[in-house]
Structure formats: C-alpha cells, structure tokens
C-alpha positions in Angstrom: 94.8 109.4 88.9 98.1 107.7 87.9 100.2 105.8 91.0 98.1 107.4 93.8 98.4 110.9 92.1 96.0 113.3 92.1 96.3 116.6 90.2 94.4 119.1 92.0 93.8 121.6 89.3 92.9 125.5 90.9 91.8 127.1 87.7 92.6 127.7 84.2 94.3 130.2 82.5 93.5 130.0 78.5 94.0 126.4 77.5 96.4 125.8 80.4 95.1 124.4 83.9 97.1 125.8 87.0 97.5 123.0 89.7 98.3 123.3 93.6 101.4 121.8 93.1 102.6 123.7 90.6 102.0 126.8 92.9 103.5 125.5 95.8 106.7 124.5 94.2 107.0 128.2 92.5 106.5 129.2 96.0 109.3 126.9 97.9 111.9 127.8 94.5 111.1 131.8 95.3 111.1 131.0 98.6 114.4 129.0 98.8 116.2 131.8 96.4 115.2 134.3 99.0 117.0 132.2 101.6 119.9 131.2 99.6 120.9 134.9 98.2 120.3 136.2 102.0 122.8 133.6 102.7 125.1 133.7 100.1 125.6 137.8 101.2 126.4 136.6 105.2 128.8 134.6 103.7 130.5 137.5 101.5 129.9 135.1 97.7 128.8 137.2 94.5 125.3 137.6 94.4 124.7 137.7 90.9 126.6 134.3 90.3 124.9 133.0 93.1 121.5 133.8 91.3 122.8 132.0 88.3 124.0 129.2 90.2 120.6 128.6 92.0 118.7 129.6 88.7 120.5 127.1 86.9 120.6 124.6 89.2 116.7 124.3 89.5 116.5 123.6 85.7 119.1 120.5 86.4 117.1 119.6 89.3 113.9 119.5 87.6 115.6 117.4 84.6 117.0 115.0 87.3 113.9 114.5 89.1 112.1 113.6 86.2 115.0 111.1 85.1 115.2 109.6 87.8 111.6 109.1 88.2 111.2 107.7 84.8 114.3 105.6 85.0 114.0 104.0 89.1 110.2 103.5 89.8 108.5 103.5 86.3 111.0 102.4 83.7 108.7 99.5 81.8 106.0 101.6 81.3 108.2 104.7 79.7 109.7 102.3 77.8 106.7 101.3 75.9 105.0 104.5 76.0 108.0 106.9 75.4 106.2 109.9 74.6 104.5 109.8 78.1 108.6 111.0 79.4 107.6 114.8 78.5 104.1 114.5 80.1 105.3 116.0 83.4 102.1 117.1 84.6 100.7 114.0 84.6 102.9 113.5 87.8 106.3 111.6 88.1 109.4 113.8 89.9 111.5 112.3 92.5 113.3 114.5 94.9 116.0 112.4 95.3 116.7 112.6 91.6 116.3 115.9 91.7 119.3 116.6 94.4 121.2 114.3 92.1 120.4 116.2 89.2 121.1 119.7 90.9 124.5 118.5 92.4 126.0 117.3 89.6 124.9 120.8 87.6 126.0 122.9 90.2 129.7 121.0 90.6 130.1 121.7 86.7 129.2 125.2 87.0 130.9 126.4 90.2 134.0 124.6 88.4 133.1 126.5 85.3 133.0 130.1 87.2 135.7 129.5 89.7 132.4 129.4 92.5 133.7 127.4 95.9 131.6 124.6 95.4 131.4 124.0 99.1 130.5 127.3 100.5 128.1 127.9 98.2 126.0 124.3 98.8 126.4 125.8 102.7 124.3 129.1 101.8 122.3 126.8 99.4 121.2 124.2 101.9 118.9 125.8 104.4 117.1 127.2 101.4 116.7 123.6 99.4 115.4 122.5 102.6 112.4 125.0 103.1 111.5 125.1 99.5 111.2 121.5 99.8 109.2 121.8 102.7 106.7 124.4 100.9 106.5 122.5 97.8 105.4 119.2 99.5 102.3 121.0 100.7 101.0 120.5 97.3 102.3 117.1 96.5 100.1 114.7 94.2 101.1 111.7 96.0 99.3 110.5 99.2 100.4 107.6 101.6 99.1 104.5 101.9 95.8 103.5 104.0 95.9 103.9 107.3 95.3 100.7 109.3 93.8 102.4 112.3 92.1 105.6 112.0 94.1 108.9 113.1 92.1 112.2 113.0 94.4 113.5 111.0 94.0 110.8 108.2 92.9 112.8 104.8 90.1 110.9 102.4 90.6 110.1 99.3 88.2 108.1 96.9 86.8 106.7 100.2 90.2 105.6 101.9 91.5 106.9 104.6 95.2 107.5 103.9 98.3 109.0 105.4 99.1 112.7 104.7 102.6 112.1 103.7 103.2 115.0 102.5 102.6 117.0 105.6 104.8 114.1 107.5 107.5 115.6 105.4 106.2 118.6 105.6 106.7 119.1 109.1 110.0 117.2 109.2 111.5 119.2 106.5 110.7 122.2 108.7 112.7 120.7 111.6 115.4 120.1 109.7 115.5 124.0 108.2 115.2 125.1 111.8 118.5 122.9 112.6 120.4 124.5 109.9 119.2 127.8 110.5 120.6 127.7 113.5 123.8 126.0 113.0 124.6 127.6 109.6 127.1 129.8 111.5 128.7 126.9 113.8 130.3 124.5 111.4 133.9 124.1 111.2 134.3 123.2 107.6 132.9 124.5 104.2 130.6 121.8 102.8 129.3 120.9 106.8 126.2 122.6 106.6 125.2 121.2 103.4 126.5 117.4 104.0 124.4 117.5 107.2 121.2 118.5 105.0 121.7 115.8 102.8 121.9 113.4 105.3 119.0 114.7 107.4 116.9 114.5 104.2 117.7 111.1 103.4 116.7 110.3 106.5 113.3 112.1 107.0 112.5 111.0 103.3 113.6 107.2 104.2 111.1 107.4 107.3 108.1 109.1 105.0 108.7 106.5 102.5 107.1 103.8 104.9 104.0 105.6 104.2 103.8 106.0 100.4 103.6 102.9 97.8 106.5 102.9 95.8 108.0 99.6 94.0 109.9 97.5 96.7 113.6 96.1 96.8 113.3 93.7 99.7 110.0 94.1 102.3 109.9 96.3 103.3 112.8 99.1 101.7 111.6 100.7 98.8 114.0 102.1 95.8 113.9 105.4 97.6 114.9 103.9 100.7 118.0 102.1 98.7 118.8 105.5 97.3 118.2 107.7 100.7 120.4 105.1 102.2 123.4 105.2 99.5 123.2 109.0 99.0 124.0 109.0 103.0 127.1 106.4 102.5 128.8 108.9 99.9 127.4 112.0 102.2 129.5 110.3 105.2 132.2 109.3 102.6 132.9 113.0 101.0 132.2 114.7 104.5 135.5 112.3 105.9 137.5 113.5 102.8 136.8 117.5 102.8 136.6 117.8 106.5 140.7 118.6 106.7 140.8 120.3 103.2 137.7 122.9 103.3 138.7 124.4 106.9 137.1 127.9 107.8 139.3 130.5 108.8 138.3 131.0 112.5 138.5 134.7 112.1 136.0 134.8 109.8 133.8 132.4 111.8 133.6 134.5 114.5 132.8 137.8 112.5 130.2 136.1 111.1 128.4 134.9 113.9 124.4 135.2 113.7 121.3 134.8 116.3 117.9 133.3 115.7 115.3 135.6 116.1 111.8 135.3 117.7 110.4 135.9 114.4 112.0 133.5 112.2 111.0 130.4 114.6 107.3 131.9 114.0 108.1 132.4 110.2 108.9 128.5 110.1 106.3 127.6 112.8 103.6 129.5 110.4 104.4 127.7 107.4 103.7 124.5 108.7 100.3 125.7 110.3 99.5 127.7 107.0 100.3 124.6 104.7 98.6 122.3 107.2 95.4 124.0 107.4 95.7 124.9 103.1 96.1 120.9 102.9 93.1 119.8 104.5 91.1 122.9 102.6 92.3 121.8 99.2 91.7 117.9 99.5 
C-alpha cells in the first residue's frame, strides 16, 4: 500500500500479475474508442486518422498522467528515488495530467495531419468521459474515513472510508449522459468538448474532498488548484473559438440524432455493474 493504494491483483499470467485496474482501464480505453470512432463517422471525419488520433493520444495521456503525478503530488520522493518514475504499477497517474498530456499530443498531431482539432475533441469527448467513468471502477485509491458511517462506506484495513471512486464513478456517468445528448445541439466546433472539460473539473474538484492528496490552502488540494485553472483556460479558449469554429447550420440539422431507450440503460448498467463489481472485489 503506497498513499492509500491498494493494488488488487486478479491473477497471474507467467511472472506478470494482472490487477483490476489494469482491466478496467483496457475496458474504458476500448470502450471510449468504440464511442469516439461511432462519433467521429456521425460527424463525416476519417476513421482511420481518427483511430490514430485516439491511439496516439492514449500513449500521451498515459505519459502525462504519470508526469504529472510524479511532478505535482509526489515530487521529493521521485527525486530521491528516481528509478521509482518507471514503477507505474506501484500506483501514481493523475487524470488531470493525463488530459494535459492527451491535449497537447493531439493539438500536434491534428496540426501534423491537417485533422480539425476542434471537431475531432467533439467526437472525442463523450467517449473520454465514459472510459473515465469505467476505469475508476478499478481505481487503487480510496477516500478518506468517513466521519459518520454511510451503508455504503467500503472497509479497508479496518476503516471505514469513502468509495471515491464510485462518487466519480457515477458522476462521470451523468456527465456522458449530458453530452450524449447534446453532442448534436452545440453551435460551435470545440463546444461539446470545452463543456466536458469543464464538467470534469468540476465533478473531480467535488470528489477531491474525499481523497487525501497534499493541500495548497485548507481545504483545496493541488487537484483542486488544477481542476480550477484548467476551467479558467476552458472558459478562456471557449470565448475565443466561439465566433471562429461556427457549424454550418445545414449540417447541424442533417445531423441531428435521438437518445434511445437503450443507451440510457447501457449507461444506467455500467454504473450498477461497476457498483456491485466494486463492492465484490474489495
């Protein structure tokens, strides 16, 4: 255990040990590629590049998040124990380094490739969102002890503590089912995916009251400093591309869409599934 991680291995493989979060991030990356290239087709953009692009782009994220991590809430010890940087699976991504990470890749490449930046992130974003959401089932890090005991309080090593990741979990979900549905409304390319990034910053600032993480000034975290400045330069970009990336209105409403019966259940079964996997695991 390292920071309130715990590793939940499932089984072994050779020399190698398969953990639950390991799985259930494989699960939300397949899981947000299926979204994003069902996306990326409604909104006419190559398929192929768009593979690449999110391909690609998980690499970067997966470098960022562990930069970031090392760098914001760990940086003393990493400094003294260098070699400890490449030992991923003893725990230590951050998600918000991760979107930092991700961006910045994908702004290169689409510039590379002659990709629109901006429509893509659109087809991208509901997909980010509910591999997010799938991949926090299996999270290593827990919240902090509850003060009054909730039913739905998980035990570890005799504590009672918050199940932070299903807070996110089921937040996550609300925000993918708010995209979903507006993914055909917005009235300029980059909308979707600037509202995503705020909503996210947002759910992760409120789920950060319930983890430990080192704090700035009581009670904001560093992940609370960086939800809050990532949603300054959200608001800030949003105000600059509103009047540059308009959608032609004719191609608004061709491609107008309707949620079905069966995706709110898809979404609604998720959350019961990782719920009740959760609770079986720990």
């Amino acid at each position: 255990m390292k920071g309130g991680a715990i590793l939940k291995e499932i089984f072994i493989v050779g020399h190698f040990s398969i953990y639950f979060f390991g799985i259930t991030i494989a699960l939300g990356i397949l899981t947000g590629l299926w979204i994003m290239m069902r996306e990326g087709k409604r909104k006419g953009l190559d398929n192929n590049k768009l593979l690449d692009l999110g391909t690609y782009s998980i690499m970067a994220s997966l470098i960022g998040a562990r930069l970031y991590y090392v760098i914001a809430f760990n940086f003393d010890y990493y400094l003294k124990n260098p070699k400890a940087v490449f030992f991923v699976r003893e725990g230590g991504l951050s998600i918000q380094g991760g979107l930092i990470g991700g961006i910045l890749f994908a702004l290169w490449y689409t510039k590379k490739n002659n990709i629109s930046f901006w429509r893509a992130a659109d087809a991208f974003a509901p997909g980010i969102i509910i591999g997010q959401a799938i991949g926090r089932i299996g999270c290593d890090v827990f919240g902090i002890p509850m003060k009054s005991i909730y039913p739905w309080g998980i035990k570890i090593n005799g504590q009672i503590l918050h199940p932070a990741q299903l807070y996110e979990l089921f937040l996550d979900l609300i925000l993918f089912t708010y995209l979903w549905r507006k993914r055909d409304k917005i009235t300029y390319n980059g909308q979707l995916f600037i509202e995503y990034i705020i909503g996210f910053s947002l759910i992760r600032g409120i789920v950060e009251f319930f983890r430990s993480n080192p704090i700035v000034v009581e009670p904001f975290t560093i992940a609370h400093i960086t939800s809050l400045i990532i949603i300054i330069v959200a608001i800030f970009i949003s105000r600059i591309i509103k009047n540059k990336e308009q959608i032609d209105e004719k191609y608004v409403s061709n491609n107008t869409v309707t949620v079905s019966n069966g995706e709110y259940l898809f979404t609604l079964i998720i959350g019961i599934v990782g719920a009740g996997i959760y609770y079986y695991i720990h």
